[in-house]
N, C-alpha and C positions, 0 to 999 in steps of 0.2 A: 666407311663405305658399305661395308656387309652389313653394319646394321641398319642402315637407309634404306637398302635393298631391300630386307627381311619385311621392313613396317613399311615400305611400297606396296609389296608383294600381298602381305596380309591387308592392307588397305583395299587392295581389289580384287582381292578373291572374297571378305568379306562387301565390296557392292556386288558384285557379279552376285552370290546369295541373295542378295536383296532384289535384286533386279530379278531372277529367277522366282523368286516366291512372286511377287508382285504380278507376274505375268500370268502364274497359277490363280491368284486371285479376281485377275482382271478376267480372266477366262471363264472365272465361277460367275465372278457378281458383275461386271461391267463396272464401269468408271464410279457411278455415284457407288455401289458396294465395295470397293475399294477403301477399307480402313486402316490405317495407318496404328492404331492401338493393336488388331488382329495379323500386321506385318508385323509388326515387332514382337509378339508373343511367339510368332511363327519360326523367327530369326534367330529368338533371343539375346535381340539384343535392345538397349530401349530405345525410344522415341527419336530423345536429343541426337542419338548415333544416326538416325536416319537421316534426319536432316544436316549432319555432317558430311553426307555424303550427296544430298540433294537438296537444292533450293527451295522443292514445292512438290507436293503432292504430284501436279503437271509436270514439272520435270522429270521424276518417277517415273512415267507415262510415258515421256519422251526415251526416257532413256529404254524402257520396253521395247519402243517401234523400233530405235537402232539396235540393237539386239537383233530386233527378227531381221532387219536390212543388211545388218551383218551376213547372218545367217545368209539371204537372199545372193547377195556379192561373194559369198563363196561356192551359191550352188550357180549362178552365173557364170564363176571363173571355171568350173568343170564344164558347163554345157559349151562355152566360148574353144574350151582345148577336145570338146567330142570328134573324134574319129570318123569324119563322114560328110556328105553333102553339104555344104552352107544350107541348104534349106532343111534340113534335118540339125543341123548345129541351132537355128532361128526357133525351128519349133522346141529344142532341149529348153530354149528357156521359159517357153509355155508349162514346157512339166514341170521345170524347176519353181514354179508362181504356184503349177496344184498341189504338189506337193506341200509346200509353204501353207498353204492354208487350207491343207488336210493336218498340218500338225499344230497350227493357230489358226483355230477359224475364226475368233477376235481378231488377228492383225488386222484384213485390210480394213474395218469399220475404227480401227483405234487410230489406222493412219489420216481418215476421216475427220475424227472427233481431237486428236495434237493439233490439228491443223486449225481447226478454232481459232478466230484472232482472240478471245480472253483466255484459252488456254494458251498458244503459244507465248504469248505476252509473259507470263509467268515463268517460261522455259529458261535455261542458262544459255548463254552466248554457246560456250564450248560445245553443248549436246547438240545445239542448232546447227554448228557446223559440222559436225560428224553428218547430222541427217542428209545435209546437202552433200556432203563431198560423197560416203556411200551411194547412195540415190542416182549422183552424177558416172559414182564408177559402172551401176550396170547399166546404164543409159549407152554408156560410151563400149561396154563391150557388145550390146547389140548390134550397135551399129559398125563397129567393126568388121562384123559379120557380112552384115548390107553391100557395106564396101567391098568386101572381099567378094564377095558375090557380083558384083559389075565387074570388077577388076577380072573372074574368073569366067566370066561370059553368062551366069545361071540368071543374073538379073540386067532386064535393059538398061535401068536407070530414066524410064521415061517416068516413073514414079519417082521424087529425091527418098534419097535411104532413111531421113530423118522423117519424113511423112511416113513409112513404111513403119517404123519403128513405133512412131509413136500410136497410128493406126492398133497395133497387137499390143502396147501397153493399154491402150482406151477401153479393147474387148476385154485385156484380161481382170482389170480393174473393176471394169461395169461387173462382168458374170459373179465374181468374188461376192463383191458386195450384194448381189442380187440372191445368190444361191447363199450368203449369212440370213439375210434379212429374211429369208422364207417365201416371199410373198407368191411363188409359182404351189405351194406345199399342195395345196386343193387341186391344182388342174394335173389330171391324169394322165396328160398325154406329155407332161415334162416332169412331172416330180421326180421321177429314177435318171435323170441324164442329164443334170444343166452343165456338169462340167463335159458330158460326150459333144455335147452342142457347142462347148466353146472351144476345142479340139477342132471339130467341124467349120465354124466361123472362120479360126485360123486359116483354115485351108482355102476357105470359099476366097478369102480376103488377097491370100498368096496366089491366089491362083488369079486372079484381078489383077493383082499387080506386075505378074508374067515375071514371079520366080520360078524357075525350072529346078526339075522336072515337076511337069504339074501333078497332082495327086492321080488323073488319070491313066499315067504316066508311071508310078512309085508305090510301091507300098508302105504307106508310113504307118501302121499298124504295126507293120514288122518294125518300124524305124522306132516305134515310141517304145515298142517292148524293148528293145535293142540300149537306148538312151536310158530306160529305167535299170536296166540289167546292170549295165558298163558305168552309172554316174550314181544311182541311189540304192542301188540295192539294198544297203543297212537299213539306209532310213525307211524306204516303204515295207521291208519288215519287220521293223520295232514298231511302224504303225499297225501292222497286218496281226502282231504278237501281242500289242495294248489292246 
């Protein structure tokens, strides 16, 4: 049994390696620079071993985006247990999305481009489900949130929670991918703030749907610094020190 353990153990600490360079690379070159000869030079280890650990090149990819949804589902599970307002717990998981791609600005366009039907087609059963069930888990601690928020009187519920929910996943997902893509970089009156605007969007959008207390109401300035302080502080200074 202990030697099972051992050749487990080193089984997945050498993918997890792989799966970490790979995301390094996809961050350099994007999907077509993506070499599978320059992964394995990287790893040292060959070819053949990579594909023992992965069906396809796309599965590689896949197994990338879970990785960062991992990642995503544990900075959720902090903002879900934040100290504070249900509308202040809702917005944690806006930060917890900037953050995420302040430190992969590839993810949300990779989540994009897996999603491919001739990529995903190539993906393994097992990585597919990981994507759903992570994906599913922070869907289901937002909404948790929602609930708890009717349940606590902050939200009517004339809007359903799941509208609500999916509403701030649509902003966060569009601005990501908008502020990757570049396309605002020329107009001078947004190139320094698309993620201060999708902070703001939130609020417009909460404050529409008559969660309390409304922004005019709160300080969530203090809330967001408050949220970064008490849930990321490491991470937004290994960002602030790179």
């Amino acid at each position: 049994m202990a030697i099972a353990d051992r050749k487990r153990r080193a089984f997945e600490a050498r993918e997890n390696l792989v799966i970490e360079h790979a995301d390094v690379l996809l961050g350099e070159h994007g999907y077509l620079g993506l070499n599978l000869d320059e992964l394995a030079d990287r790893v040292e280890y060959s070819k053949a071993t990579l594909y023992h650990h992965f069906v396809s090149k796309e599965d590689l990819m896949l197994a990338v985006v879970d990785r960062h949804f991992a990642i995503r589902r544990d900075y959720f599970e902090r903002a879900h247990g934040f100290n504070g307002l249900t509308r202040e717990r809702i917005f944690a998981f806006g930060i917890a999305d900037r953050l995420l791609s302040l430190q992969f600005p590839h993810g949300f366009p990779l989540v994009q481009l897996v999603r491919q039907p001739s990529i995903w087609a190539k993906c393994s059963h097992t990585r597919k489900e990981t994507y759903g069930t992570t994906g599913s888990r922070c869907f289901e601690l937002a909404m948790e949130v929602a609930n708890e928020a009717i349940k606590e009187g902050e939200l009517s519920g004339t809007v359903p929670p799941d509208q609500i929910v999916w509403g701030l996943v649509s902003l966060s997902k569009g601005a990501h991918l908008i502020t990757e893509e570049g396309m605002f970089r020329d107009m001078k009156e947004v190139e320094s703030q698309p993620l201060q605007f999708l902070f703001d969007n939130y609020h417009h959008f909460l404050d529409g749907a008559g969660w309390s207390p409304l922004r005019a109401e709160h300080d969530y300035e203090t809330s967001r610094a408050r949220i970064e302080e008490e849930l990321f502080s490491e991470e937004f200074a290994s960002l602030t020190a790179s």
